[in-house]
C-alpha positions in Angstrom: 61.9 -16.8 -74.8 62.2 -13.2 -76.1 66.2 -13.0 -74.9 66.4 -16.6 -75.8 66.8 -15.9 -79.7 68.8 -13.3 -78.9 71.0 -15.1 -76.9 71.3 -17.9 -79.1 72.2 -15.5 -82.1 75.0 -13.8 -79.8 76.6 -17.7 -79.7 76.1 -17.7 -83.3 78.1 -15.3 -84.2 81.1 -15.1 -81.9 81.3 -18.6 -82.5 81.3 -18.0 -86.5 83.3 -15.3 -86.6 85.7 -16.1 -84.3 86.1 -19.6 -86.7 85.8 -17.1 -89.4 88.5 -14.8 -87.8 91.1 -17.4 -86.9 90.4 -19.1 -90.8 91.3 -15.5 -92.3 94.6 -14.8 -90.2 95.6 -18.7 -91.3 94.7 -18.2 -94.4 93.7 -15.1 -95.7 90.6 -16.4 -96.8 87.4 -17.6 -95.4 85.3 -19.9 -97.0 81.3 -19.0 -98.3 80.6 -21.8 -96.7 80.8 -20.3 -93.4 78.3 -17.4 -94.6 75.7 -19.8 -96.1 75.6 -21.8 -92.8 75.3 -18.2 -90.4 72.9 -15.8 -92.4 70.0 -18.6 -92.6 70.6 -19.1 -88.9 70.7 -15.3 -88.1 68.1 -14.3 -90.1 66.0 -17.8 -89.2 66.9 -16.8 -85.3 65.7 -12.8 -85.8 62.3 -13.7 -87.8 61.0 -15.7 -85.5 62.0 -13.8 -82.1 60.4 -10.6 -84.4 57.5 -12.6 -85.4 56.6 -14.1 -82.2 57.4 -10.9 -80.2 58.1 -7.6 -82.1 56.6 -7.9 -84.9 56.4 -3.8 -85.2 60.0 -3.8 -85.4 60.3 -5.5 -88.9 60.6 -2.5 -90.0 63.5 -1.3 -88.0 65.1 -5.0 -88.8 64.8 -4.0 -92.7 66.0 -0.6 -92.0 69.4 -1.8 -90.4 69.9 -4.6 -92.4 69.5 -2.3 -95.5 72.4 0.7 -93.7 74.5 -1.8 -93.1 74.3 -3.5 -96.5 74.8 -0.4 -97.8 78.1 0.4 -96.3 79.6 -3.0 -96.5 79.0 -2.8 -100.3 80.5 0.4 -100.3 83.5 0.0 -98.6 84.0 -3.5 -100.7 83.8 -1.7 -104.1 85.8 1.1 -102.9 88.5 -1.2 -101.2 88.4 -0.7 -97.9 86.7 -4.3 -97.2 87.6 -7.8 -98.2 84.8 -10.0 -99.8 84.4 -11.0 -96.2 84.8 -8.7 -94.0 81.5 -7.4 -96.3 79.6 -10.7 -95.8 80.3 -10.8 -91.9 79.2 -7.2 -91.3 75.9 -8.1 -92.9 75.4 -11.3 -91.3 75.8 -9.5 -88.1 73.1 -7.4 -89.4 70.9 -10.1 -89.7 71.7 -11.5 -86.5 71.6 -8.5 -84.3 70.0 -5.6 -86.2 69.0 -3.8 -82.3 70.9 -3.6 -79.2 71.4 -6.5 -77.1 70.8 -5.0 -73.8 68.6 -7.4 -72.4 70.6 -10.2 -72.7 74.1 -8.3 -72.9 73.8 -4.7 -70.5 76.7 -2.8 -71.6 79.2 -2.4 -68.7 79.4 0.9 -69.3 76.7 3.3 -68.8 77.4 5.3 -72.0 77.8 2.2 -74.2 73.7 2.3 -74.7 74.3 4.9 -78.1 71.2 5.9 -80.2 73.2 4.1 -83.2 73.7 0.8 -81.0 70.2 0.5 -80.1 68.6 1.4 -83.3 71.7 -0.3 -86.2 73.3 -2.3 -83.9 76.0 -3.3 -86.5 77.7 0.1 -87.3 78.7 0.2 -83.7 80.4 -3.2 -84.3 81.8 -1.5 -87.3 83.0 1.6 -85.8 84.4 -0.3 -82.9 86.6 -2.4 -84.9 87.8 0.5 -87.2 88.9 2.4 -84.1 90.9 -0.5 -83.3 92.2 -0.8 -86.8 93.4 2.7 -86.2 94.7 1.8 -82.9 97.4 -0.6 -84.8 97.9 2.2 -87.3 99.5 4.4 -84.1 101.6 1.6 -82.9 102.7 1.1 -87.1 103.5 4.8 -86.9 105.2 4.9 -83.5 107.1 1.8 -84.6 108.7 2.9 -87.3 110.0 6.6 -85.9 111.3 4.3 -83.2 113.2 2.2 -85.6 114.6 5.4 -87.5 116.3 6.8 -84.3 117.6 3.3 -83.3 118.9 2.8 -86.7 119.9 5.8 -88.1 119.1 4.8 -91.3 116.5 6.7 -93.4 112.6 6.0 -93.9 112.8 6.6 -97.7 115.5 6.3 -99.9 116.4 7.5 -103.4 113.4 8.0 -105.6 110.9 6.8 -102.5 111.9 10.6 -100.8 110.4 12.2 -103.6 106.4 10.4 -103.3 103.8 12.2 -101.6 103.6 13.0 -97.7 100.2 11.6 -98.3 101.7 8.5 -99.6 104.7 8.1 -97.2 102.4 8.7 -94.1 100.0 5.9 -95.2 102.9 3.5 -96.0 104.4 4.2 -92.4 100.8 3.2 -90.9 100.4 0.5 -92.4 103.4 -0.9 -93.0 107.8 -1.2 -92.4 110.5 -1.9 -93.7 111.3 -5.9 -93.7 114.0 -8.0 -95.3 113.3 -9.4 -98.7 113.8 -12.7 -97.5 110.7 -12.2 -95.3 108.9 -11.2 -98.1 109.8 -14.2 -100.1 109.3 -16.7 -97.7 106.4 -15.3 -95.6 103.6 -14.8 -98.2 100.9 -13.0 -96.3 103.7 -9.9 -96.2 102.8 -7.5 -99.3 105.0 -5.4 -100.6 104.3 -1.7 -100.5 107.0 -0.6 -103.1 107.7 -1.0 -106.5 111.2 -0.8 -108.7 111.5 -0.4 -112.7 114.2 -2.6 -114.0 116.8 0.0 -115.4 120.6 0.0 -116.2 120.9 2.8 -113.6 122.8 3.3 -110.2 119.8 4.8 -108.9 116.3 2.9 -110.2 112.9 4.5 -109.8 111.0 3.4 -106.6 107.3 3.9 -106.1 105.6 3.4 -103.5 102.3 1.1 -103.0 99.3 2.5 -101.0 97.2 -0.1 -101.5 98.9 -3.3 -101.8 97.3 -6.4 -103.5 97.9 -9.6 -103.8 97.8 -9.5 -107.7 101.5 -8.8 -109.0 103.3 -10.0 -106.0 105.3 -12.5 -107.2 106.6 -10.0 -110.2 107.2 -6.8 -107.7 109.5 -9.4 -105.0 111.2 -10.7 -108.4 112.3 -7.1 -109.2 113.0 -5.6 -106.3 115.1 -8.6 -105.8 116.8 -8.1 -108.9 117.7 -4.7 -107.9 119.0 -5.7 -104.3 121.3 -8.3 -105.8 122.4 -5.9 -108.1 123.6 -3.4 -105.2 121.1 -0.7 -107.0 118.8 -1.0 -104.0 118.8 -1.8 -100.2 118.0 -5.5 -98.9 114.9 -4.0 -96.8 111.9 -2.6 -98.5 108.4 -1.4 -97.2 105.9 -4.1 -96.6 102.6 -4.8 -95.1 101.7 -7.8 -93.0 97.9 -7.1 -94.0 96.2 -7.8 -90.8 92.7 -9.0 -92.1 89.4 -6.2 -90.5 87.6 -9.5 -90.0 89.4 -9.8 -86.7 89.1 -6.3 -85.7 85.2 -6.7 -86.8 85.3 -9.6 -84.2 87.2 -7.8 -81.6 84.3 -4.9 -82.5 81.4 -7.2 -81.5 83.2 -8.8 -78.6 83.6 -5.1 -77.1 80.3 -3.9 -78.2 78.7 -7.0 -76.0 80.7 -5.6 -73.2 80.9 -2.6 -73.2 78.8 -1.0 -76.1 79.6 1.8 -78.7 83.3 2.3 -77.7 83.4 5.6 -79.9 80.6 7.2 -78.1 81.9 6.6 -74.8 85.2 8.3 -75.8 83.0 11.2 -77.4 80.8 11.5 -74.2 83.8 11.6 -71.6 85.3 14.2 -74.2 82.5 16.5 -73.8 81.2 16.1 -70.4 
């Protein structure tokens, strides 16, 4: 009965979040519905396995729900996480505060981590950020690639005069698409700006953080500015790739094959 609860809160939440995951990349939004319907489960699911059979681990349960909490409020305020991408991480908390061993043996002998058996969630957030940075390579790759194909330049007019910090974030996360695509696909953000001006040569700025606030008003200028010849008819964009997926993808790997970063870190040093 003991891995029972744990195995039914494993189905939980791939099931959820993969819903959840799919809903977000359709969409860009997942509904609070789906959270209200998994966190009574989860948490309804942990009590009573930790009532019934470790009941000296409610302690440890509050102790990783309250980390993880933590961080995913963090990382909301600060911008790093959507509204849900927050609410999934702690819902994952709930569900699976410990490692899932018993049920779930890692395939990989290193994959058992002190952090996955004692906060079982930061591993399914660290997994899912090194594959966030994973797409930030190929981003990065990408676009050098498309420079020596093209021959055409990265940043031009004002945008060569931003911050190395800016360009290098831009090319991570972003490249260079027409402004038809912009228009017409409306999960693309743009990741520069224009000021309307009489001159040849307008201002450009470029966007680190993109939002979805503004968008319509930065497409209308730079568009303004293309047909006017003052800029090109490609500007930098992001297609936004939501970190509930790559949360996802974190727990899917963490079942499998436990606390991805601590294997790499292990095989480093031995």
């Amino acid at each position: 009965m003991l891995t029972l609860f744990t195995t039914a809160n494993i189905i939980v939440s791939l099931t959820i979040l993969l819903y959840a995951s799919w809903s977000d990349y359709k969409t860009r939004e997942v509904s609070n519905r789906v959270w209200a319907i998994y966190a009574p489960i989860a948490i309804a699911l942990s009590l009573a396995e930790l009532l019934i059979y470790e009941p000296t681990n409610l302690l440890g349960f509050g102790l990783s729900f309250g980390v993880t909490a933590v961080i995913a409020i963090l990382l909301f305020y600060a911008g790093g996480f959507g509204g849900a991408d927050s609410k999934a991480l702690m819902c994952i908390a709930l569900a699976l505060p410990f490692s899932v061993g018993t049920v779930s043996p890692p395939l990989s002998p290193l994959g058992e981590s002190p952090l996955a058996q004692n906060i079982f969630p930061l591993t399914v957030f660290s997994n899912g950020v090194l594959f966030a940075a994973a797409t930030a390579v190929y981003m990065l790759l990408y676009n050098v690639v498309w420079h020596v194909r093209t021959g055409k330049k990265l940043f031009e007019g004002t945008l060569a005069q931003q911050s190395v910090g800016k360009k290098l974030l831009v090319m991570i996360t972003g490249h260079r698409v027409s402004l038809q695509k912009l228009k017409d696909t409306w999960h693309v953000y743009p990741m520069e700006d224009v000021q309307e001006s009489d001159e040849d040569s307008p201002k450009r700025t470029l966007l680190a953080v993109p939002k979805d606030e503004g968008r319509t008003e930065i497409i209308t200028r730079l568009s303004k500015a293309a047909a006017t010849g003052k800029i090109d008819g490609h500007v930098w964009a992001t297609p936004g790739l939501p970190m509930l997926i790559f949360i996802t993808a974190g727990l899917i790997v963490a079942l499998l094959f436990g606390d991805v970063v601590w294997i790499l870190i292990s095989a480093v040093l031995h």
